[in-house]
C-alpha positions as CSV (number, residue, x, y, z in Angstrom):
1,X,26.2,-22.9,9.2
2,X,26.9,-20.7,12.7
3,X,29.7,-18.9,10.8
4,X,27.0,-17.6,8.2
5,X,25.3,-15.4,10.9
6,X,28.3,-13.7,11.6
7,X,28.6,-11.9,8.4
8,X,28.3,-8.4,8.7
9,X,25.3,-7.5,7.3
10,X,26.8,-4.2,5.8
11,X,28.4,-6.1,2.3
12,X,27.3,-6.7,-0.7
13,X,27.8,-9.5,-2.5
14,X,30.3,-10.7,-0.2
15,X,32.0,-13.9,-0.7
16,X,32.1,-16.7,2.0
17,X,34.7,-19.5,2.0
18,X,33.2,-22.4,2.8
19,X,33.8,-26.3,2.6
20,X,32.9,-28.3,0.2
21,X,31.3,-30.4,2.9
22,X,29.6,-27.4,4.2
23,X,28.4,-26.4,1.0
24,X,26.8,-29.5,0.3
25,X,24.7,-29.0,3.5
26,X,23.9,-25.8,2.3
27,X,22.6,-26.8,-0.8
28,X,20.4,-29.7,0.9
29,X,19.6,-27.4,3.2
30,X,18.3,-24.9,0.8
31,X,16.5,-26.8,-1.1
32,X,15.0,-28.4,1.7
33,X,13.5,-25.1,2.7
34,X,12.2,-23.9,-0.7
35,X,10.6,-27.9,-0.8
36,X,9.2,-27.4,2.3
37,X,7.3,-23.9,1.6
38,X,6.0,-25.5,-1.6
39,X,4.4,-28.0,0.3
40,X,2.8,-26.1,2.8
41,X,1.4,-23.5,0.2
42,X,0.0,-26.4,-1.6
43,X,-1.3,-27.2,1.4
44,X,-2.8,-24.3,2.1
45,X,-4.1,-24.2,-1.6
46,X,-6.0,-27.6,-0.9
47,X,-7.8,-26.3,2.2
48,X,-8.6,-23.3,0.9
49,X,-9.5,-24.2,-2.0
50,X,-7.4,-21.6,-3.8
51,X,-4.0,-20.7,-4.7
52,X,-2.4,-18.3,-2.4
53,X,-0.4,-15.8,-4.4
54,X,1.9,-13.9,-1.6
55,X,3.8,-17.5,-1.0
56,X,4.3,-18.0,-4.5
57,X,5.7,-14.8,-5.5
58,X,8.1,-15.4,-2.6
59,X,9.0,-18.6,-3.9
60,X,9.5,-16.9,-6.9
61,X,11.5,-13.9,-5.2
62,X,13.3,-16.6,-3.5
63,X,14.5,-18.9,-6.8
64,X,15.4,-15.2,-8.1
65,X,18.5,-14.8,-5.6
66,X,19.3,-18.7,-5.5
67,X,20.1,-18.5,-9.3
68,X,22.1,-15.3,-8.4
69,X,23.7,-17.5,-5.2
70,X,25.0,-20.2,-7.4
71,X,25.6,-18.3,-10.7
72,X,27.5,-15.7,-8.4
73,X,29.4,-18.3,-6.0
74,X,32.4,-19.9,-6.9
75,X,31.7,-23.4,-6.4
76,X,34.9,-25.1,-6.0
77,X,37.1,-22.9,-6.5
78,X,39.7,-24.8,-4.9
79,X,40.4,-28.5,-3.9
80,X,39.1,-27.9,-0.3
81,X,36.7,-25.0,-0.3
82,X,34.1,-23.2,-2.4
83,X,33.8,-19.1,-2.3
84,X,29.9,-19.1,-1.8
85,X,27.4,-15.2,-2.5
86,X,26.1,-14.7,1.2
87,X,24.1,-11.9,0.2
88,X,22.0,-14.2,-2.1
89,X,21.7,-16.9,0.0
90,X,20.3,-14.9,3.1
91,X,18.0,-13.0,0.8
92,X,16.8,-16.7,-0.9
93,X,16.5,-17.7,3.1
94,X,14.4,-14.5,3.9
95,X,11.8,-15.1,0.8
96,X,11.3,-19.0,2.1
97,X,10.7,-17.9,5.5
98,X,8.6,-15.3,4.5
99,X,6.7,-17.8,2.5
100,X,6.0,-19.8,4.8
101,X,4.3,-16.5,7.0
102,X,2.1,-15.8,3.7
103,X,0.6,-19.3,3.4
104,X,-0.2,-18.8,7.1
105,X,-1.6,-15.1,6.4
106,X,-3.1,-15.6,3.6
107,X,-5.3,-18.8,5.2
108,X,-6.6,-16.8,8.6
109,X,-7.4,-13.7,6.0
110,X,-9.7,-16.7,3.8
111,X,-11.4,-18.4,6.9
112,X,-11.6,-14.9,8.5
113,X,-14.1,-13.5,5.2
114,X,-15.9,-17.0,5.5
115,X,-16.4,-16.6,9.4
116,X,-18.0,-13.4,8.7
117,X,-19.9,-14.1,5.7
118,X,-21.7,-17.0,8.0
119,X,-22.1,-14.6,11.2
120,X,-23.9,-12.6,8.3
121,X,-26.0,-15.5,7.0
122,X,-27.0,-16.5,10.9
123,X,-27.9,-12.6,11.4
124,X,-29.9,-12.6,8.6
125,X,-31.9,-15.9,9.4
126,X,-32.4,-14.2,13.1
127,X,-30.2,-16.8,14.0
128,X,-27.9,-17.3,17.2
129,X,-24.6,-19.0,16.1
130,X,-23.8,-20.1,19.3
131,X,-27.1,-21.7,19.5
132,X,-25.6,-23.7,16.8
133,X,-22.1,-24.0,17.2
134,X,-21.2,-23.7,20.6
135,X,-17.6,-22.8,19.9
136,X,-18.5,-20.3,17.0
137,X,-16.7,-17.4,18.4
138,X,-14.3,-19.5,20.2
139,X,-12.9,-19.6,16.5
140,X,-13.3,-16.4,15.4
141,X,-10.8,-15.3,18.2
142,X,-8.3,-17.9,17.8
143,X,-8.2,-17.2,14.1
144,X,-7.7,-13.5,15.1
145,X,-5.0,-14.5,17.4
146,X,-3.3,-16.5,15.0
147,X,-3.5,-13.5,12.9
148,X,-1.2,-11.9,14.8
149,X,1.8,-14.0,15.1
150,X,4.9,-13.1,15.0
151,X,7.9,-14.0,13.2
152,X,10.8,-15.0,15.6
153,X,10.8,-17.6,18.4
154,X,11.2,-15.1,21.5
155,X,8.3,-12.9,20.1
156,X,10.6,-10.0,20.0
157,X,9.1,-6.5,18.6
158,X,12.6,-5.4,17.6
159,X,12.7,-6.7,14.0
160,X,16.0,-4.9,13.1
161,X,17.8,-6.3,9.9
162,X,20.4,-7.5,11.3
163,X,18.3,-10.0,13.7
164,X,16.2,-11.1,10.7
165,X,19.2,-11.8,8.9
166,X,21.2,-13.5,11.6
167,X,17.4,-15.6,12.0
168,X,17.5,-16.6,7.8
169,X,20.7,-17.9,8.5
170,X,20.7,-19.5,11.4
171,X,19.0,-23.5,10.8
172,X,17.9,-23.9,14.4
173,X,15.4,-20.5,14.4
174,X,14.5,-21.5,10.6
175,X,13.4,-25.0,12.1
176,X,11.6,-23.8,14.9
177,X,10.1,-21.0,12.7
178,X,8.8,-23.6,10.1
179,X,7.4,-25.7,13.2
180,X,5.6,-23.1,14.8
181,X,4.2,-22.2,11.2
182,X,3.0,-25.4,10.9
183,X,1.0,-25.9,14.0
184,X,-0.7,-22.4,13.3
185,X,-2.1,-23.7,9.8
186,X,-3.1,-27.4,11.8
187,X,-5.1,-25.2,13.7
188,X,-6.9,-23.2,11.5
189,X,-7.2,-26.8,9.4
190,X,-8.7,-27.5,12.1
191,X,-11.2,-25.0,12.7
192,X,-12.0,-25.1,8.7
193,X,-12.7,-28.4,9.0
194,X,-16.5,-27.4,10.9
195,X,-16.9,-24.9,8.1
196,X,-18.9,-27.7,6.5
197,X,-21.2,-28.1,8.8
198,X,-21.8,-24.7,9.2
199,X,-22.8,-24.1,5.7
200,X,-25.0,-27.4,5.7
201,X,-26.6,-25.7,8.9
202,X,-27.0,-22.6,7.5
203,X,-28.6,-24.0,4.4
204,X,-30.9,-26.4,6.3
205,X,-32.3,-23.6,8.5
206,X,-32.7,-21.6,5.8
207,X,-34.9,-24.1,4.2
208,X,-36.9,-24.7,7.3
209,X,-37.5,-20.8,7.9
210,X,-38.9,-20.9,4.2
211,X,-41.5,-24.3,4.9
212,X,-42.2,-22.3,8.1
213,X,-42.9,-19.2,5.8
214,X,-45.1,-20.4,3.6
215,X,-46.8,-22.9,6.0
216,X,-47.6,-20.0,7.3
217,X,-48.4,-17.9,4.5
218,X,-50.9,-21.2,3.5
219,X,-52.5,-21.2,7.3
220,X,-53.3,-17.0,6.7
221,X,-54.5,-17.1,3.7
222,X,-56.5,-20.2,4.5
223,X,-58.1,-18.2,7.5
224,X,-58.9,-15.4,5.0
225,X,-61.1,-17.9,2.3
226,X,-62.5,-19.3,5.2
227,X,-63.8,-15.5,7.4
228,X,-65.0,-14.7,3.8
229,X,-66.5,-18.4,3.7
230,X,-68.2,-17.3,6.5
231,X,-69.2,-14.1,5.8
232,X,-70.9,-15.3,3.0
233,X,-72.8,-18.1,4.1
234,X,-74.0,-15.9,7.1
235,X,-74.7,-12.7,4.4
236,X,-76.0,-14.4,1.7
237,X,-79.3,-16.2,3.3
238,X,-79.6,-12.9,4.9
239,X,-79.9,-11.1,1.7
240,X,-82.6,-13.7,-0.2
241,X,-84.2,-13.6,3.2
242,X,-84.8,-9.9,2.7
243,X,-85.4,-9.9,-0.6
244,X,-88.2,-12.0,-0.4
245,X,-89.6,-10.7,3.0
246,X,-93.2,-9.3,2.4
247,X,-92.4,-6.4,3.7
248,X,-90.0,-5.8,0.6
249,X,-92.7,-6.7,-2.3
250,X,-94.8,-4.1,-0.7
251,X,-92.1,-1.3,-1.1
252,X,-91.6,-2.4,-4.4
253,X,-95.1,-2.1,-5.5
254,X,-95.7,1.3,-3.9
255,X,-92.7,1.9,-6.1
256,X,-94.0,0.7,-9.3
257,X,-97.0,2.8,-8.5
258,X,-95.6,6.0,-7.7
């Protein structure tokens, strides 16, 4: 496979010839990849609970240019070697790899809006997180970090075509790619993992804030009845006590009289 980085990235549709014993490790190889980014978007699906679209359609991109690969390659054409479409099979490489970014991107975009969404629930409960979950924005970051990961092994900024094709093509970057992909999504498995918990504190302090409420609520409007409780027994003796005060039948007679 070292040859296949050396193609000048200028041609179209060029034509490699290739062993046939090359060709089958191509093949394997290939579909190795495009098995391996279906499992880790299902992957991803599971733990988030939904099916991430941007891997898919690069799967789908990527089964695009392997039909055009084999239906434009000519598979042994001789007795020794096969003339195989380069062109198709680095773009077919380029959607997998790519795949295999957007299953990663498209999980710290999901457990970023959840992080938020629970920073908004604690905020709203005049809650602390970190009261809570000690690590709480110990996650946040490394979620944001893992956000911005980069494609290529050396971390390069320089992501000319011609590096990005000689990366598709070359197995040892795609392997190291598709293990550094795969530790990322470990870790935010990881971190999603105590997302659980989160919600069932959330929920739980919720409820508690509500008893609280309307223990409350009970003890204020239960000192309320009770001041006019008291009012009223104080008042009310007060009243008949003045009503039937001599003092008062005399005013009422010098009424009656007048």
């Amino acid at each position: 496979m070292n040859q296949l980085a050396k193609i000048p990235t200028s041609l179209k549709s060029a034509l490699l010839e290739v062993p046939h014993k090359e060709l089958e490790e191509i093949l394997l190889s290939l579909s190795e990849a495009f098995q391996n980014a279906d499992t880790w978007c299902k992957r991803v699906e599971v733990i988030c609970g939904m099916l991430p679209i941007p891997p898919v359609n690069q799967m789908r991109y990527a089964g695009y240019h392997i039909s055009r690969f084999l239906n434009n390659s000519e598979i042994f054409s001789t007795d020794q070697k096969s003339n195989i479409n380069i062109d198709d099979l680095r773009a077919a490489y380029n959607h997998l790899l790519r795949a295999y970014y957007d299953s990663l991107d498209y999980m710290t975009q999901q457990l970023l809006a959840e992080m938020n969404i629970f920073e908004q629930n604690f905020s709203e409960l005049n809650l602390v997180p970190t009261d809570h979950f000690s690590d709480f924005y110990n996650w946040k970051r490394q979620i944001s970090q893992i956000e911005q990961f980069k494609v290529f092994v050396d971390d390069s900024e320089i992501q000319t075509t011609a590096r990005i094709n000689e990366f598709a093509l070359n197995s040892n970057d795609r392997k190291a790619h598709y293990a550094r992909i795969v530790e990322k999504i470990n870790e935010l498995e990881h971190i999603k993992n105590q997302f659980e918990a989160i919600g069932v504190c959330i929920t739980t302090q919720a409820v508690n804030i509500t008893k609280e409420k309307k223990r409350d609520d009970i003890i204020k409007y239960s000192l309320i009845v009770m001041i006019l409780g008291l009012i009223a027994a104080i008042a009310i003796p007060l009243y008949l006590d003045y009503k039937n005060s001599p003092l008062t039948s005399q005013l009422d007679t010098t009424k009656v009289s007048n």
